[in-house]
N, CA, C and O of each residue as an XYZ file, in Angstrom:
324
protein
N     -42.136   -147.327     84.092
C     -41.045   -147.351     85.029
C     -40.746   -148.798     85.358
O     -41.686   -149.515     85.701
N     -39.474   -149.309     85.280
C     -38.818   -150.391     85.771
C     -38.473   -150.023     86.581
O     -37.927   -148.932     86.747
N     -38.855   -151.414     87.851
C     -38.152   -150.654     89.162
C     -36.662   -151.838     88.840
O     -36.897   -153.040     88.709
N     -35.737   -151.499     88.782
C     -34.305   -151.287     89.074
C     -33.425   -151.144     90.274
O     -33.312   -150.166     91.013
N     -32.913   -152.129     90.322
C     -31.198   -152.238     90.902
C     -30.326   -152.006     90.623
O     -29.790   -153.100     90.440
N     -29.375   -150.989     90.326
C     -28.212   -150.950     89.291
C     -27.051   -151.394     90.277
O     -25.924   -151.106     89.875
N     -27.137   -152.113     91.626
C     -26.125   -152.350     91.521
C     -25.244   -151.675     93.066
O     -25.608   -150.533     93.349
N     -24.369   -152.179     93.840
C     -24.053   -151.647     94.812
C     -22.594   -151.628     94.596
O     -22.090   -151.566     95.718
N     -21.660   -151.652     93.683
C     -20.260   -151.395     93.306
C     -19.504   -150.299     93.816
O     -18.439   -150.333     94.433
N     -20.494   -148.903     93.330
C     -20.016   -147.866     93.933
C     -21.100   -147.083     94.858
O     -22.329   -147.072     94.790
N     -20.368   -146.552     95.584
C     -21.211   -145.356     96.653
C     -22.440   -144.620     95.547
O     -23.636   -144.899     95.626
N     -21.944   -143.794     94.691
C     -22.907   -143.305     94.176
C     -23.034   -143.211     92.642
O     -22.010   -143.033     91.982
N     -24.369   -143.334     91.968
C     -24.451   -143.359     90.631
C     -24.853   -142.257     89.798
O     -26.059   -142.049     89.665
N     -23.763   -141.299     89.045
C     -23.887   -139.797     88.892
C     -25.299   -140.050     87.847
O     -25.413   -141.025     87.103
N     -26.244   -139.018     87.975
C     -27.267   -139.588     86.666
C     -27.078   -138.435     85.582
O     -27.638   -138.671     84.512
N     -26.311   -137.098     85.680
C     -26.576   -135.844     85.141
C     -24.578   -135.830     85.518
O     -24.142   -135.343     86.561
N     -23.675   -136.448     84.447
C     -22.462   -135.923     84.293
C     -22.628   -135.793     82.585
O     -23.272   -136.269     81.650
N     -21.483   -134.717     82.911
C     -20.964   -134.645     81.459
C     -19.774   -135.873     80.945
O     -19.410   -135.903     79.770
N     -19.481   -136.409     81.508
C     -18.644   -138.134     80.922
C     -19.472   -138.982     80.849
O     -19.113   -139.976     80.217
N     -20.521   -138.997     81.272
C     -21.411   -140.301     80.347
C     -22.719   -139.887     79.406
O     -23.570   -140.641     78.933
N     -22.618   -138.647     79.307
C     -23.296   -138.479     78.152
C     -25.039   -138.278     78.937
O     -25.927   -138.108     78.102
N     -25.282   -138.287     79.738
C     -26.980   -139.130     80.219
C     -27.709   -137.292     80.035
O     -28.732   -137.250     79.351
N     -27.324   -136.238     80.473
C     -28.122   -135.204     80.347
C     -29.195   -134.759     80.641
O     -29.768   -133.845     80.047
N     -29.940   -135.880     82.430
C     -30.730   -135.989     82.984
C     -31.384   -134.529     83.129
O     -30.553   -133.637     83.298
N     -32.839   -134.100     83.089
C     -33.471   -132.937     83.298
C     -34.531   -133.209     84.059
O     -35.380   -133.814     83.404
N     -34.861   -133.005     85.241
C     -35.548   -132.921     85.925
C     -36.742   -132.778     85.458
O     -36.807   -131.944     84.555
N     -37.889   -133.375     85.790
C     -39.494   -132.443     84.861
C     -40.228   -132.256     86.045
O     -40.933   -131.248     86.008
N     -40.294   -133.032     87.277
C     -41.198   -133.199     88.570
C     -41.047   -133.625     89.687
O     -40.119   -134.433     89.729
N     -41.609   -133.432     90.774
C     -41.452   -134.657     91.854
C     -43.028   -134.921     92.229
O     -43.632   -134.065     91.583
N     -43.671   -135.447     92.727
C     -44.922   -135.762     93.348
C     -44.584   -137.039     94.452
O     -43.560   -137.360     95.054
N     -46.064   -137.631     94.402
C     -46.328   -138.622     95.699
C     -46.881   -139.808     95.307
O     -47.073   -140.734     96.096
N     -47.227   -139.857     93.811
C     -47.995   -140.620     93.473
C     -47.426   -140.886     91.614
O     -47.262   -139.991     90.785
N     -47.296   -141.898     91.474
C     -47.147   -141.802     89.713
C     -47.280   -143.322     89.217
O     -46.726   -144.310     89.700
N     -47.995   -143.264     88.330
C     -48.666   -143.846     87.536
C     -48.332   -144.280     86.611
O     -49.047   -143.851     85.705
N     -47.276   -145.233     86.100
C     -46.720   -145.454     85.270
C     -47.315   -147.314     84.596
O     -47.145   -148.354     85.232
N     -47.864   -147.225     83.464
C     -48.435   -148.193     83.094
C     -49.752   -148.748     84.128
O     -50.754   -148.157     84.530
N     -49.330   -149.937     84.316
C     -50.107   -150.563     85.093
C     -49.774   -150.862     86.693
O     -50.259   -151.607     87.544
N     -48.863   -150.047     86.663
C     -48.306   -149.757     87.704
C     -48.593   -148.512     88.622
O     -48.883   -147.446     88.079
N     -48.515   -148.616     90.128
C     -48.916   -147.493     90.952
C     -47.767   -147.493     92.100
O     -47.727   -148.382     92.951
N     -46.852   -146.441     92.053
C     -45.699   -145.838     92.986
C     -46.551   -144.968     94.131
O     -47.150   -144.002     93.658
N     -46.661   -145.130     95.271
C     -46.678   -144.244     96.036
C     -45.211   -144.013     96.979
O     -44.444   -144.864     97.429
N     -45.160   -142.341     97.083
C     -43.967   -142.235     97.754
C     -43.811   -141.167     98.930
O     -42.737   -140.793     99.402
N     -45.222   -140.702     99.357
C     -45.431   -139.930    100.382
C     -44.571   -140.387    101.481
O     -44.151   -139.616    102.344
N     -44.269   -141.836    101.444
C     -43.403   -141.802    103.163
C     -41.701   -142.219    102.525
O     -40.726   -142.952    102.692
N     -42.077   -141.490    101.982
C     -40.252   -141.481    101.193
C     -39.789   -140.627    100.567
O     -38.824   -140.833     99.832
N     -40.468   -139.222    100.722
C     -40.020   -138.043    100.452
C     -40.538   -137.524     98.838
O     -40.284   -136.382     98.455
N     -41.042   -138.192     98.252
C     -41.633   -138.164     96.929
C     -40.899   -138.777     95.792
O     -39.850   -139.386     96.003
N     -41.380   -138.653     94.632
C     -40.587   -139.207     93.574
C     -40.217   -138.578     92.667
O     -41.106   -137.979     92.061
N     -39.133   -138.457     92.284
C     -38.473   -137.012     90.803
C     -38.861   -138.076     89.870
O     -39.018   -139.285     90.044
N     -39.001   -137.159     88.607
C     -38.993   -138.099     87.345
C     -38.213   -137.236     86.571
O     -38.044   -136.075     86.943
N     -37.725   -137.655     85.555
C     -36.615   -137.225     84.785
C     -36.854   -137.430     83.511
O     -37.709   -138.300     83.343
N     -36.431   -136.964     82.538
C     -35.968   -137.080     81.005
C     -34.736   -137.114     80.946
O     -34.149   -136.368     81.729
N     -33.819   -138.064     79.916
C     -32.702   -137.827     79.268
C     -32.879   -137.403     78.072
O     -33.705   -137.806     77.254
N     -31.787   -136.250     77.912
C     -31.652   -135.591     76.492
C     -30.409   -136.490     75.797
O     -29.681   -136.033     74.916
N     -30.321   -137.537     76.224
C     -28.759   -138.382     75.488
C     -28.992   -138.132     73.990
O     -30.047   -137.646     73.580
N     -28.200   -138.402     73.366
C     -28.080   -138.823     72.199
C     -28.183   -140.167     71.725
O     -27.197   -140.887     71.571
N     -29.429   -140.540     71.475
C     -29.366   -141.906     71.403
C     -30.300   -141.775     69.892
O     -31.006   -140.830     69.539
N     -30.063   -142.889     69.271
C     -31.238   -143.024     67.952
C     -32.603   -144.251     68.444
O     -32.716   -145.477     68.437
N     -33.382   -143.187     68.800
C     -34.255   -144.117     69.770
C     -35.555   -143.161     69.014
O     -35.259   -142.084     68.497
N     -36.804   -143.593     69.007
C     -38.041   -142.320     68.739
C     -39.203   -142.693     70.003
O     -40.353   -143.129     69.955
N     -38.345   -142.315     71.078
C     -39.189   -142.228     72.073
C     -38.427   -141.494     73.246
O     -37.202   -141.539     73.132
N     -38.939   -140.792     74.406
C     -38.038   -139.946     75.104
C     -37.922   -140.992     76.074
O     -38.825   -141.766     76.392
N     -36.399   -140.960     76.662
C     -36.077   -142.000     78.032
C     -36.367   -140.993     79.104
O     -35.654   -140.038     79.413
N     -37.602   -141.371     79.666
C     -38.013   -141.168     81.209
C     -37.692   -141.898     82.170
O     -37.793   -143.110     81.981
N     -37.190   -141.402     83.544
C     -37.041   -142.569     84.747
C     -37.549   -141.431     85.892
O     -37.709   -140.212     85.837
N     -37.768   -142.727     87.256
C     -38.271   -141.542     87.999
C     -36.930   -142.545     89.628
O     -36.327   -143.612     89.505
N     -36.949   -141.902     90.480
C     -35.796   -142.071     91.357
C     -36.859   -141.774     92.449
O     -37.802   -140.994     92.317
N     -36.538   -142.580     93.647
C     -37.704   -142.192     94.918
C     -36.499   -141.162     95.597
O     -35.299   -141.421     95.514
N     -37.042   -139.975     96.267
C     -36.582   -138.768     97.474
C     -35.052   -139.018     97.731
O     -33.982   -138.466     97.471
N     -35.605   -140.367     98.508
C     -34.338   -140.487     99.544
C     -33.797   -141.558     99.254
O     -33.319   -142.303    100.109
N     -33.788   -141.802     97.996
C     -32.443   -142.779     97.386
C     -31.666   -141.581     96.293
O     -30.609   -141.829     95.713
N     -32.462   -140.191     96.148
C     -31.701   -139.430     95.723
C     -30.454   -138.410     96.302
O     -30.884   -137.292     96.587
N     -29.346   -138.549     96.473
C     -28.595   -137.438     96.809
C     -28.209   -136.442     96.004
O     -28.210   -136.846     94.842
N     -27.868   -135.280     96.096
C     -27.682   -134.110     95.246
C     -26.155   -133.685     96.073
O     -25.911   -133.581     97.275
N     -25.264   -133.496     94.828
C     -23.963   -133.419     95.148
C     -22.948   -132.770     93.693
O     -22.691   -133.415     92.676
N     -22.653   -131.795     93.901
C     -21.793   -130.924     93.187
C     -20.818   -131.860     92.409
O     -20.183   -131.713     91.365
N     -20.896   -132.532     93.004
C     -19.331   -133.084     92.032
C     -18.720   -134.734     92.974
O     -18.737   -134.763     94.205
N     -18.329   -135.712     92.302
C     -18.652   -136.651     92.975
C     -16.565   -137.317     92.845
O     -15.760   -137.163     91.926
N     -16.471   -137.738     93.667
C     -15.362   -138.369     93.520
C     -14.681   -139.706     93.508
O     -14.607   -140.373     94.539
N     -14.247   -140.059     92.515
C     -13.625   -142.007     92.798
C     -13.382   -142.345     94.124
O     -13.015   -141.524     94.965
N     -13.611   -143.760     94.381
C     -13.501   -143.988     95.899
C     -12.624   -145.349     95.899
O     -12.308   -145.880     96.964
Protein backbone atom coordinates (compact mmCIF):
# COMPACT_ATOMS: atom_id res chain seq x y z
CA UNK A 1 0.00 0.00 0.00
CA UNK A 2 1.09 3.54 -1.00
CA UNK A 3 -0.27 5.92 1.13
CA UNK A 4 -1.56 8.53 -1.46
CA UNK A 5 -2.96 11.92 -2.13
CA UNK A 6 -4.82 12.04 -5.25
CA UNK A 7 -5.52 15.32 -4.97
CA UNK A 8 -8.28 17.89 -3.79
CA UNK A 9 -9.74 19.17 -7.39
CA UNK A 10 -12.90 17.53 -6.94
CA UNK A 11 -15.34 16.77 -4.00
CA UNK A 12 -15.25 13.21 -4.70
CA UNK A 13 -13.16 10.42 -6.39
CA UNK A 14 -15.63 7.68 -7.94
CA UNK A 15 -13.37 4.36 -7.42
CA UNK A 16 -16.12 1.70 -8.88
CA UNK A 17 -17.71 3.72 -12.20
CA UNK A 18 -18.40 2.31 -15.28
CA UNK A 19 -16.53 5.50 -17.33
CA UNK A 20 -13.26 4.85 -16.05
CA UNK A 21 -13.01 1.47 -16.42
CA UNK A 22 -11.50 0.79 -12.48
CA UNK A 23 -14.13 -2.18 -11.49
CA UNK A 24 -13.23 -1.83 -7.82
CA UNK A 25 -14.48 -5.12 -5.69
CA UNK A 26 -14.47 -4.95 -2.34
CA UNK A 27 -12.57 -8.14 -0.57
CA UNK A 28 -12.52 -6.70 3.33
CA UNK A 29 -12.45 -4.21 5.93
CA UNK A 30 -10.46 -4.80 9.28
CA UNK A 31 -8.38 -2.64 11.87
CA UNK A 32 -5.17 -3.62 11.18
CA UNK A 33 -3.24 -4.43 7.73
CA UNK A 34 -0.09 -5.27 6.99
CA UNK A 35 1.10 -4.37 3.95
CA UNK A 36 4.91 -4.90 3.31
CA UNK A 37 6.86 -3.39 5.82
CA UNK A 38 4.40 -1.41 6.66
CA UNK A 39 1.68 -1.39 9.61
CA UNK A 40 -1.92 0.61 9.12
CA UNK A 41 -3.85 0.71 12.13
CA UNK A 42 -7.38 2.03 11.75
CA UNK A 43 -9.49 1.19 14.79
CA UNK A 44 -9.99 5.01 15.51
CA UNK A 45 -11.02 5.62 11.97
CA UNK A 46 -13.60 3.29 11.39
CA UNK A 47 -11.44 0.52 9.76
CA UNK A 48 -9.87 -0.04 6.50
CA UNK A 49 -11.60 -1.60 3.10
CA UNK A 50 -9.21 -3.11 0.78
CA UNK A 51 -10.10 -3.60 -2.68
CA UNK A 52 -9.13 -5.34 -5.96
CA UNK A 53 -9.46 -3.89 -9.43
CA UNK A 54 -10.72 -6.11 -12.14
CA UNK A 55 -9.50 -3.25 -14.89
CA UNK A 56 -8.26 -4.35 -17.84
CA UNK A 57 -4.89 -3.69 -17.72
CA UNK A 58 -1.84 -5.98 -19.17
CA UNK A 59 -0.19 -6.13 -15.87
CA UNK A 60 0.56 -10.00 -14.12
CA UNK A 61 -0.20 -8.94 -10.84
CA UNK A 62 -3.69 -8.01 -9.20
CA UNK A 63 -4.06 -4.04 -8.33
CA UNK A 64 -4.97 -3.98 -4.63
CA UNK A 65 -5.62 -0.66 -2.63
CA UNK A 66 -7.05 -0.26 0.67
CA UNK A 67 -9.05 3.33 1.59
CA UNK A 68 -9.35 4.18 5.53
CA UNK A 69 -13.56 4.16 6.87
CA UNK A 70 -14.02 7.63 6.91
CA UNK A 71 -12.30 8.97 3.96
CA UNK A 72 -14.72 6.50 2.34
CA UNK A 73 -18.19 7.73 1.22
CA UNK A 74 -20.70 5.42 -0.43
CA UNK A 75 -22.99 7.16 -2.90
CA UNK A 76 -25.30 5.89 -5.70
CA UNK A 77 -24.32 8.02 -8.26
CA UNK A 78 -22.15 11.07 -8.12
CA UNK A 79 -22.55 14.35 -9.91
CA UNK A 80 -20.20 17.17 -11.73
CA UNK A 81 -19.83 20.10 -9.53
Amino acid sequence: MNPLNIGNSKKLYPIDDYQNDLMAVPLYKTNYLSWGEEKFFANNRGGIHVFISLSEKEVDHADMFAIYADDLVYQTSITEE
